[in-house]
C-alpha atoms as a printed R data frame, in Angstrom:
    type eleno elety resid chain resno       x       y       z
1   ATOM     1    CA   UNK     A     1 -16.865  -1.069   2.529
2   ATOM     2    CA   UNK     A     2 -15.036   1.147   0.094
3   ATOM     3    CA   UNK     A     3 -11.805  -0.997  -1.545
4   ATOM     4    CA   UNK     A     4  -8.025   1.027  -1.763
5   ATOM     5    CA   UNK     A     5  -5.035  -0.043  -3.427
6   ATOM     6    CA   UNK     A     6  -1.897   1.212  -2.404
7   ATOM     7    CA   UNK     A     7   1.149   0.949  -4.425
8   ATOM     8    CA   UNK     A     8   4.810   1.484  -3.772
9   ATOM     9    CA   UNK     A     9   8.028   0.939  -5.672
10  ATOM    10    CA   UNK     A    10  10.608  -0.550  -3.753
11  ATOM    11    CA   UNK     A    11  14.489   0.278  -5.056
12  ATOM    12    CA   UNK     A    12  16.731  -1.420  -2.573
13  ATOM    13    CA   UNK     A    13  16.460  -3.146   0.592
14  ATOM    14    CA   UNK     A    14  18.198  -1.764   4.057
15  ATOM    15    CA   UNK     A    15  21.307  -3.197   5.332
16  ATOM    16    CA   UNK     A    16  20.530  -6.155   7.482
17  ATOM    17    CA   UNK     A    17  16.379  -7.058   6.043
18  ATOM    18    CA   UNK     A    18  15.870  -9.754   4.003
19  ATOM    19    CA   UNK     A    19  13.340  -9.162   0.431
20  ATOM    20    CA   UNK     A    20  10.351 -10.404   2.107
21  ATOM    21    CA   UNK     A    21  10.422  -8.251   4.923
22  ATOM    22    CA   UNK     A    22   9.339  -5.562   2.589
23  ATOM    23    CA   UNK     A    23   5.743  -7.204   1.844
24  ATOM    24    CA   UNK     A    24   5.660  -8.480   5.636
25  ATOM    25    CA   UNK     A    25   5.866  -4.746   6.763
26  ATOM    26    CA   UNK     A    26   3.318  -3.117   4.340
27  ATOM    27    CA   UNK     A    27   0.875  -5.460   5.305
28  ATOM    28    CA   UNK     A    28   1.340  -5.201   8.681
29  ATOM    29    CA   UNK     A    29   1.097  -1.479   8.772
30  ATOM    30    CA   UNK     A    30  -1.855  -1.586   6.624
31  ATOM    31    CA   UNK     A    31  -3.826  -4.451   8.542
32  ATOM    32    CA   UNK     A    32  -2.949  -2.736  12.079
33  ATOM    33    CA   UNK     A    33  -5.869  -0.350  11.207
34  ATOM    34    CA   UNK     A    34  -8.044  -1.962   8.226
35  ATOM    35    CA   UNK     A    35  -8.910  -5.203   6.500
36  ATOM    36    CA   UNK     A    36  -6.386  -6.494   3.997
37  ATOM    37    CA   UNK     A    37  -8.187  -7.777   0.690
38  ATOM    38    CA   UNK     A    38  -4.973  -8.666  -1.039
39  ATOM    39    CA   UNK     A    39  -1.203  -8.500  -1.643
40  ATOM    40    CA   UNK     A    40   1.013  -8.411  -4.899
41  ATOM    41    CA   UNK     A    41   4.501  -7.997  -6.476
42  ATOM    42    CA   UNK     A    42   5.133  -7.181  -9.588
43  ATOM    43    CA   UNK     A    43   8.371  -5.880 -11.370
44  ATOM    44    CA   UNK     A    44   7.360  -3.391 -13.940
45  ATOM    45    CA   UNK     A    45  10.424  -1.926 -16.097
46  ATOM    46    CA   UNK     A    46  12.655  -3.712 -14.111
47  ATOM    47    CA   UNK     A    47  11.828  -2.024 -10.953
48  ATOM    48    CA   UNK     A    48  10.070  -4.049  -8.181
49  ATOM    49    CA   UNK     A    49   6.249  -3.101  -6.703
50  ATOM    50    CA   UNK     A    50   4.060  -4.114  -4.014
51  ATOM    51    CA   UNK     A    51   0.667  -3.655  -4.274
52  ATOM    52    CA   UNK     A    52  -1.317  -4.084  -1.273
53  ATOM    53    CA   UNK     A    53  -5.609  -4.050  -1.287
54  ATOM    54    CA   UNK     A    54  -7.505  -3.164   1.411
55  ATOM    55    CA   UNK     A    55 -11.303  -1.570   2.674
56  ATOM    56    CA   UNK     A    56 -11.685   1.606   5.119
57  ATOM    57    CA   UNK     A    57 -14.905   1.676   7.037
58  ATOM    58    CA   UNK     A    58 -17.808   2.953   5.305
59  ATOM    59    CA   UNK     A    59 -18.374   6.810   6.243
60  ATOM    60    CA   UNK     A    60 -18.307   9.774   4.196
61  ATOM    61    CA   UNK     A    61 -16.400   9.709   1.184
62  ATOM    62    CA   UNK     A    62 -13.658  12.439   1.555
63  ATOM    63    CA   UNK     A    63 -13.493  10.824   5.242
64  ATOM    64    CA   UNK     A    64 -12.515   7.198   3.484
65  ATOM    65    CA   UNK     A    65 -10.088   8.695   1.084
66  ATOM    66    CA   UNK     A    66  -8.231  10.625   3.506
67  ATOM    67    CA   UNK     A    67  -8.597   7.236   6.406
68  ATOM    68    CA   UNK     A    68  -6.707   5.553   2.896
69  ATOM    69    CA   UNK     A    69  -4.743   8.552   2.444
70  ATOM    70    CA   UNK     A    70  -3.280   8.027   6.064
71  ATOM    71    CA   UNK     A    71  -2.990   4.047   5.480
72  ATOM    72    CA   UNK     A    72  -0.531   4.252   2.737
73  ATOM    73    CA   UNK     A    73   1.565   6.794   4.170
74  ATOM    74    CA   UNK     A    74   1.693   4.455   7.001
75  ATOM    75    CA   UNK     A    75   2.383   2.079   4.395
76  ATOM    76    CA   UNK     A    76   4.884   3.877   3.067
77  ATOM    77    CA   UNK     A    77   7.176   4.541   6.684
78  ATOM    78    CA   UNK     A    78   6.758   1.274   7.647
79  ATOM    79    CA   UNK     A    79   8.354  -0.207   4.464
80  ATOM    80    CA   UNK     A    80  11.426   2.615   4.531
81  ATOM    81    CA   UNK     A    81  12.251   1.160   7.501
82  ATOM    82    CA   UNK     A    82  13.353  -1.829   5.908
83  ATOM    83    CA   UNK     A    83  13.917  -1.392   2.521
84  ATOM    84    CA   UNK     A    84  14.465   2.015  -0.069
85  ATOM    85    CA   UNK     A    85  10.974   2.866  -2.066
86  ATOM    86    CA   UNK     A    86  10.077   5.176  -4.798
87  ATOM    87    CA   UNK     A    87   6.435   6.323  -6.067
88  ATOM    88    CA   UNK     A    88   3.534   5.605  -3.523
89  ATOM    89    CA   UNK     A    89   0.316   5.695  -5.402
90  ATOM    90    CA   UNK     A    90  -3.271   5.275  -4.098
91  ATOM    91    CA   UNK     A    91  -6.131   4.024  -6.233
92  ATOM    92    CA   UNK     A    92  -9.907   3.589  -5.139
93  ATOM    93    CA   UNK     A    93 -12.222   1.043  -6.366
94  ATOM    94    CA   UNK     A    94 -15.654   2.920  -8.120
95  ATOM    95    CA   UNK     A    95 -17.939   1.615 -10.976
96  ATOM    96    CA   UNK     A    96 -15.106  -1.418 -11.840
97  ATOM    97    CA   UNK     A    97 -12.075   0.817 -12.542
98  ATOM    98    CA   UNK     A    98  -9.455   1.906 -10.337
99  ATOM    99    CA   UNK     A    99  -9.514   5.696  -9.855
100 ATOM   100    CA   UNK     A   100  -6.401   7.461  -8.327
101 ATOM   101    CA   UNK     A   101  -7.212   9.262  -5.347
């Protein structure tokens, strides 16, 4: 099964949601629909990101980009509700490096 990273910088949290809300909701979105490999936070210049791993079902390959495509946009409306973001970026695993899809 083809492996996707989705990542997301987060710049503020909603009124009322607590920091790990943020990571709680982009996995759940994520794992609602496909396997989650992995999670991550890192803060790179200052500015907090999530990183979040996971496989789409092996098919055709514009098919599992745009199943990943639709993943992190879920992704990415399930974490505004709680918290402000920035960038959303999608990577897929081929030959060892991660290529932006």
């Amino acid at each position: 099964m083809p492996s996707f990273r989705a990542t997301i910088q987060i710049t503020g949290l909603r009124p009322g949601h607590a920091p790990e809300e943020v990571m709680d909701m982009a996995v759940f979105t994520v794992g609602a629909a496909h396997v989650v490999e992995a999670n991550q936070l890192d803060v790179v210049a200052g500015v907090p990101r999530i990183t979040v791993r996971f496989m789409v079902e092996a098919s055709e390959y514009d098919a599992e980009n745009q199943q990943a495509r639709d993943a992190a946009a879920s992704m990415a409306h399930g974490v505004n509700t709680v918290a402000v973001s920035g960038v959303l970026r999608l990577f897929r695993r081929s030959a060892g490096k991660w290529l932006a899809v």
